[in-house]
C-alpha positions in Angstrom: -18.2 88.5 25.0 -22.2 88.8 24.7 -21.6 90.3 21.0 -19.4 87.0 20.4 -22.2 84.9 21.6 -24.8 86.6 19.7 -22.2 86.6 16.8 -22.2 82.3 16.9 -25.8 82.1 17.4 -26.4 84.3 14.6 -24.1 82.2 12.2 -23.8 79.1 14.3 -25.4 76.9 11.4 -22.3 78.3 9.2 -20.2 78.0 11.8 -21.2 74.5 12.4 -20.9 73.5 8.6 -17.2 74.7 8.2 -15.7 73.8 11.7 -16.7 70.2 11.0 -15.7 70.3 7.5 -12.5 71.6 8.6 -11.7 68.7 10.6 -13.0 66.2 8.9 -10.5 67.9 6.2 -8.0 66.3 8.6 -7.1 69.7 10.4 -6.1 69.3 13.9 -9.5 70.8 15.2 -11.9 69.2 17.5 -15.6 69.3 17.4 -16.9 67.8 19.8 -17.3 70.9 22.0 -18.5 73.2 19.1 -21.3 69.4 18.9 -22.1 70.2 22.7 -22.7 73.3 22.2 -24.8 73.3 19.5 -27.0 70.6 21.3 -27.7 73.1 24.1 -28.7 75.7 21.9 -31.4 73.6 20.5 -32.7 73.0 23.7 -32.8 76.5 24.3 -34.4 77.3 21.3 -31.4 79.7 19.5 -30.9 77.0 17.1 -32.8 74.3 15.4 -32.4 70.8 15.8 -33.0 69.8 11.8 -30.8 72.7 10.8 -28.1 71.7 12.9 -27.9 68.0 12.1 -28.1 69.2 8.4 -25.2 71.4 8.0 -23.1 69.2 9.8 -24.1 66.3 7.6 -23.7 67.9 4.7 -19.9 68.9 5.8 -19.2 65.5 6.7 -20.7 63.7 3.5 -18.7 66.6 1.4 -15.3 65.8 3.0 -15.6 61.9 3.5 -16.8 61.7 -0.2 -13.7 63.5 -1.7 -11.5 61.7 0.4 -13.2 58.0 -0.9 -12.0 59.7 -4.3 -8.8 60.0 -3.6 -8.4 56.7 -1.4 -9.8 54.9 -4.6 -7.2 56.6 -6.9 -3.9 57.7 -5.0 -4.6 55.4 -1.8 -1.4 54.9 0.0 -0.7 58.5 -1.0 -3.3 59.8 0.5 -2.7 57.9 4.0 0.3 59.6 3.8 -0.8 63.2 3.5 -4.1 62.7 6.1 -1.2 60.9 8.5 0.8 64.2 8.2 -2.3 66.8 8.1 -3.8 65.3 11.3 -1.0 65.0 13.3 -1.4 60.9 14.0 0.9 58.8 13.7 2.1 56.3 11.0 1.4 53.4 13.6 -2.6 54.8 14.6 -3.0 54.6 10.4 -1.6 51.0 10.2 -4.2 50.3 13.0 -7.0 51.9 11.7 -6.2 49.7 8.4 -6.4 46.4 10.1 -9.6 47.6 11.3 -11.0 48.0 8.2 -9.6 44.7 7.2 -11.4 42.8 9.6 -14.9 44.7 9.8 -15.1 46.2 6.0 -17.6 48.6 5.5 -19.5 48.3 8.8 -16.5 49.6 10.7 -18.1 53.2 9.5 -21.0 53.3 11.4 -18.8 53.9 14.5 -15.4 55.1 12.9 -16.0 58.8 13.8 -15.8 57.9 17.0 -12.4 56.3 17.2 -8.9 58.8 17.6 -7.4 58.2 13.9 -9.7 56.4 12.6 -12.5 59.0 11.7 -10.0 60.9 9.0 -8.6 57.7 7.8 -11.6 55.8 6.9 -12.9 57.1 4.0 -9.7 56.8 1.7 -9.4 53.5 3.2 -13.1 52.9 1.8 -12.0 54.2 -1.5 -8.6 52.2 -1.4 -10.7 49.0 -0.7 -12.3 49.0 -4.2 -16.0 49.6 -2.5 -18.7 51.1 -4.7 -19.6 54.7 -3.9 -23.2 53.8 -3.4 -22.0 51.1 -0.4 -20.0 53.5 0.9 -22.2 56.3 1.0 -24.8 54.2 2.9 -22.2 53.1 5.6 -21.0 56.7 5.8 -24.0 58.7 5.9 -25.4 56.7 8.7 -22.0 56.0 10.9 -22.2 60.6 10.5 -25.9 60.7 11.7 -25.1 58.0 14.8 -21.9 60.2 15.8 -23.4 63.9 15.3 -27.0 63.2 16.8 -25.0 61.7 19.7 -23.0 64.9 20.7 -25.8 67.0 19.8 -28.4 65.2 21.9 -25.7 64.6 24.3 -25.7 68.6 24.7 -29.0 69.0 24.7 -29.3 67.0 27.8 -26.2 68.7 29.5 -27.7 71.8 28.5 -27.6 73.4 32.0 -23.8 72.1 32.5 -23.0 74.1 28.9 -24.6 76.7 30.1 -22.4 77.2 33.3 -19.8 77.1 31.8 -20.8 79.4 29.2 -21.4 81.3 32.3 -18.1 81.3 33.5 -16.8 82.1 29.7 -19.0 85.2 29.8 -17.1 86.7 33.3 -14.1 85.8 32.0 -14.3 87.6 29.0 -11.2 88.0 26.8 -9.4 85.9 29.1 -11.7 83.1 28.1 -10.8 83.3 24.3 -6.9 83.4 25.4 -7.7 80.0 27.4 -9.5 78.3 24.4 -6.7 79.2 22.1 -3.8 78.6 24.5 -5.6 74.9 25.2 -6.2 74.5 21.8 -2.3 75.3 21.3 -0.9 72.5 23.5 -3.1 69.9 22.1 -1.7 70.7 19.1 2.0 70.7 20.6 1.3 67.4 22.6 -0.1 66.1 19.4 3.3 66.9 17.2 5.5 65.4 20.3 3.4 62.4 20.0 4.2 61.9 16.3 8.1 62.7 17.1 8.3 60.0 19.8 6.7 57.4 17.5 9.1 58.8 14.5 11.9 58.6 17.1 11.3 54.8 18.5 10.9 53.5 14.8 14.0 55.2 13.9 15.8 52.1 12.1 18.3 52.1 8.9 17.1 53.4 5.8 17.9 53.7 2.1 16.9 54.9 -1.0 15.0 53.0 -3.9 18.6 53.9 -5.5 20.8 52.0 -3.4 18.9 49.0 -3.2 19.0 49.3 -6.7 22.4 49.5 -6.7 23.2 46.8 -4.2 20.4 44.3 -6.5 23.1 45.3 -9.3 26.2 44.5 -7.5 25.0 40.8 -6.7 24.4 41.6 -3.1 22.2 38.8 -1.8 19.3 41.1 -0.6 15.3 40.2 0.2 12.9 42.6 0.1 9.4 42.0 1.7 6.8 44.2 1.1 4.7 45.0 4.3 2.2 47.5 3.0 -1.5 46.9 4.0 -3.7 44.9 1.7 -5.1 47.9 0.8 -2.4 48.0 -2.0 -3.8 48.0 -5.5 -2.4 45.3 -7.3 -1.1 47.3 -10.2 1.2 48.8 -7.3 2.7 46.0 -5.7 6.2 45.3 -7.0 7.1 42.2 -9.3 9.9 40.1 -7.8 9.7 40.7 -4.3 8.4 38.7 -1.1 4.8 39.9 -0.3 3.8 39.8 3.1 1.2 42.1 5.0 2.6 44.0 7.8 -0.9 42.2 9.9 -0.1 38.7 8.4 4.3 39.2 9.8 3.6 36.8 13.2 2.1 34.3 11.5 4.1 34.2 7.8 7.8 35.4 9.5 9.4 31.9 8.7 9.1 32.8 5.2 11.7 35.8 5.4 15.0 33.8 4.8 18.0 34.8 7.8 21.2 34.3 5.7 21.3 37.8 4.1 20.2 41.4 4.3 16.3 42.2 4.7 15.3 45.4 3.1 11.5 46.1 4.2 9.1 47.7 2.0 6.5 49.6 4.0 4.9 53.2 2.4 
């Protein structure tokens, strides 16, 4: 277990730059212990401070600026794919949106430290129709606040991590079979999580081909579309009712009760 140790603190700065892009690749990985970690090796002198702050900056900027990218041209799309890549569910993403809504680009000085948020906020930057240059001041400084906080946070707590690190180090192999077995059920409670949410939204669907069919027949149908704003408006479909999912308890009256309602929502 020593040669593993020596192994991280011999790498730790690569280590550090592809565990947090990784994740912030929306991989189901957390890094706030590998932050922790990294702060008390600072303090103890196996690591520098400026190198460590660096790499992991650098992996964050690289990751949130591709996903602004693809926000800005696929959007919705790629809401869809982070949704399914992370493991959150659809109803965390609609949150995290009205989020954004509310607080713009300031809500990413602190995003990274909100559960669904952090992998969502970038595309939703990019979906926004934000400059990069506003973006990329927003972003670089909500990364610094949220890594210098779990780094310093370990380098005060640098006697705690070291226990434990203890304890790691007598356990030996059985520690690694512990870290992957934990790191197993978070990933299984997070999948269960989705499934419920799947499972309690689980309402009548159909296809763009039967409504199409049913609009064809003379069926007196009305479809509202309840995507975000974040909707580009060459996207938004011509004909239909248009009403936010966020804006539904105020604008419901609108949605007429004598016939079928056919909602519009990815």
């Amino acid at each position: 277990m020593s040669e593993t140790i020596q192994f991280v603190v011999r790498h730790g700065y690569l280590v550090i730059f592809f565990w947090l892009l990784a994740e912030q690749a929306a991989l189901p990985i957390p890094s706030l212990p590998l932050l922790l970690v990294s702060g008390a090796l600072v303090r103890t002198g196996q690591l520098k401070l400026s190198s460590v702050l660096g790499y992991a900056f650098v992996a964050c900027a690289i990751a949130d600026t591709v996903w602004f990218h693809l926000g800005k041209r696929y959007s919705g799309q790629a809401l869809q794919f982070i949704c399914k890549m992370s493991i959150e569910p659809d109803s965390c993403v609609r949150r995290t949106e009205n989020l954004f809504v509310r607080y713009g680009l300031r809500s990413l000085l602190l995003s990274k430290f909100i559960p669904g948020f952090n992998v969502v906020a970038a595309p939703l930057a990019g979906g926004s129709g934000a400059g990069l240059g506003r973006f990329l001041l927003f972003d670089s400084l909500g990364v610094l606040i949220w890594i210098s906080t779990y780094v310093f946070a370990g380098y005060l707590l640098s006697d705690q991590v070291e226990i434990a690190a203890g304890y790691a180090v007598r356990l030996g192999s059985g520690f690694f079979v512990i870290a992957v077995c934990a790191l197993a059920v978070w990933i299984a409670w997070k999948v269960v999580q989705r499934r419920r949410f799947v499972k309690s939204v689980n309402v009548e669907r159909i296809s763009g081909e039967e409504l199409h069919a049913m609009l064809n027949a003379g069926s007196e149908v009305t479809v509202v579309d309840i995507r975000s704003n974040f909707v580009r408006e060459a996207d938004l479909i011509p004909g239909v009712l248009r009403i936010p999912a966020e804006d539904l308890p105020e604008r419901h009256q609108e949605i007429p009760r004598d016939r079928e309602i056919v909602l519009f929502c990815t």
